[in-house]
N, C-alpha and C positions, 0 to 999 in steps of 0.2 A: 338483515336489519338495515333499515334505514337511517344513513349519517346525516345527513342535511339538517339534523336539529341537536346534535352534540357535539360537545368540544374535541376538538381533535387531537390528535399526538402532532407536533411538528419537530423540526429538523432543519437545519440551516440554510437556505436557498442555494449558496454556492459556497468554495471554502473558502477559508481568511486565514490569515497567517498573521503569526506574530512573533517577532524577534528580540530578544537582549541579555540578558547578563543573570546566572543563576544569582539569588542572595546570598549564600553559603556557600555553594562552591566557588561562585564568579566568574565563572568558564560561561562562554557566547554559548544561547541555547536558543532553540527554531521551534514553533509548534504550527501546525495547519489544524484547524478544524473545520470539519470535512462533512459533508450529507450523509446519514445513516438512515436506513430501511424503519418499519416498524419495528415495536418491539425491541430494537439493536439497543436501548438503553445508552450510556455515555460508557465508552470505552478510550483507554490510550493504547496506544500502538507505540513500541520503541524502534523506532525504523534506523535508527543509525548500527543497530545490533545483529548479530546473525538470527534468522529464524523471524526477524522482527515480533518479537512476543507482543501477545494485546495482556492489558491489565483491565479487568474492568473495574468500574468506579461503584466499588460495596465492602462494605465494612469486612469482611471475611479476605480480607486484600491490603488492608490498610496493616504495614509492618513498622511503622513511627508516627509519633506526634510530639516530637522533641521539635520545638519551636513553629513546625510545619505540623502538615501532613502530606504522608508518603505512602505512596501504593508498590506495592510488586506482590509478581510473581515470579517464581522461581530463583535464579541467580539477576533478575529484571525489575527496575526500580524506577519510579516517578513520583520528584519534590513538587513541594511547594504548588498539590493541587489545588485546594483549596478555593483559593480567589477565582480562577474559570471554573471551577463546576459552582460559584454563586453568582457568577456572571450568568449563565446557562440556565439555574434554575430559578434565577432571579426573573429573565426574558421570558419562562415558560416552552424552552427547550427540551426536551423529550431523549431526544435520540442525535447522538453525537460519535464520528470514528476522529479521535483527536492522534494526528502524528507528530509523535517527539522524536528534536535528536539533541538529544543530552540527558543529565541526568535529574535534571529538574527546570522544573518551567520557569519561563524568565519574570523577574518581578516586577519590570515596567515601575510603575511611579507607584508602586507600595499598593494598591489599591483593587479595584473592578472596573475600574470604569475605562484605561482601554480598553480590554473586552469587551466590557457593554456596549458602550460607543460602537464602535465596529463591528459586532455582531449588530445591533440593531439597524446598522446604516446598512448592511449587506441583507437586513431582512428575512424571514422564516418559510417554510415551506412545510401546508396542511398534509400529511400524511391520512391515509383510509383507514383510519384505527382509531376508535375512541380514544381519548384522554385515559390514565389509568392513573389514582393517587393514593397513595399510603394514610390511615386514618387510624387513633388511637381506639383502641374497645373499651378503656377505663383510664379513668386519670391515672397516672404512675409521675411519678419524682426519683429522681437515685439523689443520692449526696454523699460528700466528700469532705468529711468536716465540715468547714463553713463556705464549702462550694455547692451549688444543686445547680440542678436543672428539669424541670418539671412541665407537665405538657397534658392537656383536658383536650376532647374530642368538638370539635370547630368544624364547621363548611368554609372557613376560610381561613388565610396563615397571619398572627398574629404574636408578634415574638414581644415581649415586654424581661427589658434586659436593665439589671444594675451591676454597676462598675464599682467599685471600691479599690481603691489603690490609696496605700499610704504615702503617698506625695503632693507635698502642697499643688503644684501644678496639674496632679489628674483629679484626688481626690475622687468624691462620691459623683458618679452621674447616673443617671435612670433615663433610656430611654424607652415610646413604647410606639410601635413600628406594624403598621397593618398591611400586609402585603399585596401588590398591585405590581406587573410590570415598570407601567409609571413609576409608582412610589418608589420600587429598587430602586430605578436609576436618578433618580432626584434624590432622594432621601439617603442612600448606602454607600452607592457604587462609589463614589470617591472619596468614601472617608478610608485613610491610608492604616496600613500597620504600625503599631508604635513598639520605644520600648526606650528606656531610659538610657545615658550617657556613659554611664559606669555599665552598665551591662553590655552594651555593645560593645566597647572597649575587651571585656569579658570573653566575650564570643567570640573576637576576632582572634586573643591569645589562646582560644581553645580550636582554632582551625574554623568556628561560624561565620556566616556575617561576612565573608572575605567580599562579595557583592554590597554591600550595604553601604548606602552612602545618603544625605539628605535630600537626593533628587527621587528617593526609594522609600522611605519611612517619614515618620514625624519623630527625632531624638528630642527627646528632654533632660533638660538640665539642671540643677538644683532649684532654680528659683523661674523658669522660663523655658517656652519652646524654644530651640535654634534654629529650627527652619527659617530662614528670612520669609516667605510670605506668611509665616504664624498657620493655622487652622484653618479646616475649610467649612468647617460647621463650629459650633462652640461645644459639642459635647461628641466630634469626631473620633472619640475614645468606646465609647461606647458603642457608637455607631457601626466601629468596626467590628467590633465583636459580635453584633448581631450578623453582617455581613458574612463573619466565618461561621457564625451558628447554622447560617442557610447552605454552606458550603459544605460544611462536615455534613450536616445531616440529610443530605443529598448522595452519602452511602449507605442509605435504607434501600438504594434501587430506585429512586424515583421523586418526584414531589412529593411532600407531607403535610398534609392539612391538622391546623387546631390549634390552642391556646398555646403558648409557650411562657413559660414564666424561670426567668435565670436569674443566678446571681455569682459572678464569680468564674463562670465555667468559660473551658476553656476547650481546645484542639482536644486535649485526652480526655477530661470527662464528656465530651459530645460522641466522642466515638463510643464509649463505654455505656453510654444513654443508649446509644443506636443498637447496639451489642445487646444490650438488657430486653430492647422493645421487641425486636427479633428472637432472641433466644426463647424469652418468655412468652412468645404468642401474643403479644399485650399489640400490637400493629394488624390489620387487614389492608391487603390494596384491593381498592374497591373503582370501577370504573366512575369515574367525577360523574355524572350526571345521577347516581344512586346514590351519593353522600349523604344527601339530607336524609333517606332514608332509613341509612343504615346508621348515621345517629338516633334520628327518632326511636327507633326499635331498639336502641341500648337503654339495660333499665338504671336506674342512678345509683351508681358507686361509689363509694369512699374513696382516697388517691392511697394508692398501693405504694409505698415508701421503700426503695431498696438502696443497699447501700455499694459503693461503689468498691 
């Protein structure tokens, strides 16, 4: 078959390293990401370990989502993946051998956008393999009390996300977010991770958070940000949450095309979304240039409601 007129799989031109300080543990942590073949999918590699175990990046791998998410296998484990595989899936990266030496990835300035930054400056490399993406066959919803998250079949990604938080400072925000390389990295990538003032305090007396500091998050405080330069968007609360939305569910194995519609959801009901779409059959990966097709040819469904 002839590739000259489809989208390809790519894979990082050359590797990029990036260094600093777990959030929770706070012990210095190294990662390289590295050129991967076809098909290789986004893999980590524990290289500071014997046997250097690989974990790859799919829901059947993911062993927490207590604040993060975490992958391993075996007695082999990587934090805080999250933000680079939305970095990745944000650029339209495919195929990644990422090596860690720690136990979780460093959290730079709370955000994606080193990543993205320096993966786009270091630039991609076309692979001889179509494009391959994940697409839903019926609308499905899970929910969680007054959390969901829910997803209709689309030719293109589309996440429409609301915030609610009982804090005068975050309060209700709604953003709704069409997905484009461009758009990630303008629109996402540097809106940071947050979390309130009493709770970090929280977490550092429960052993979390020992990396955390406001050159890594946005803290808030009763009545105000503390970060001296304030926000980087006005509704970078939300923002970010869509940013993890694209992170988590980039353990379906791959990109995922189609409506998104959240409220509320977080690191564990995304995984338990991805968990549901899989388990259930309710996902195809369909080579990208067949999309339209293969929605066309779905006939019209009610949204299958599960619960979490």
């Amino acid at each position: 078959m002839s590739l000259s007129h489809v989208p390809l799989q790519e894979t990082v031109e050359d590797a990029v390293c990036f260094s600093g300080r777990g959030v929770h543990g706070g012990a210095p942590c190294r990662v390289f990401v590295r050129p991967a073949p076809v098909d290789h999918g986004i893999v980590f590699r524990r290289i500071d370990l014997p046997g250097e175990p690989r974990i790859p990046a799919r829901v059947e791998h993911v062993v927490s989502t207590t604040l993060a998410t975490t992958l391993g296998v075996g007695e082999a484990t990587v934090g805080t993946v999250e933000h680079l595989l939305s970095a990745l899936l944000g650029l339209g990266i495919d195929n990644a051998l990422i090596d860690v030496e720690g136990p979780e990835l460093p959290i730079l300035d709370g955000s994606a956008g080193p990543f993205t930054h320096e993966l786009r400056g270091r630039g991609t490399a076309m692979l001889q393999a179509e494009k391959h993406v994940w697409i839903p066959i019926k609308p499905v919803r899970i929910e969680d009390g007054n959390r969901w998250i829910e997803i209709e079949p689309a030719d293109e990604l589309i996440i429409d996300y609301t915030l609610q938080y009982d804090h005068p400072v975050i309060g209700t925000q709604r953003v709704v977010y069409r997905h484009s390389p461009v758009n990630y990295e303008r629109e996402l990538s540097h809106a940071r991770t947050f979390g309130l003032a009493a709770e970090v305090e929280m977490m550092r007396q429960q052993g979390l958070a020992i990396g955390g500091a406001l050159d890594c998050a946005v803290v808030v405080g009763d009545d105000r940000v503390l970060n001296p330069e304030g926000l980087r968007y006005p509704d970078e609360f939300a923002r970010h949450k869509i940013l993890d939305i694209i992170g988590d569910l980039a353990m379906i194995g791959g990109p995922i095309l189609g409506r998104i519609t959240a409220s509320r959801s977080g690191h564990s009901l995304n995984q338990r979304f991805v968990e549901a779409l899989l388990d259930g059959g309710l996902v195809e990966c369909s080579p990208l240039s067949e999309v339209r097709n293969v929605i066309d040819a779905q006939p019209t469904q009610r949204v299958e409601v599960l619960s979490a």
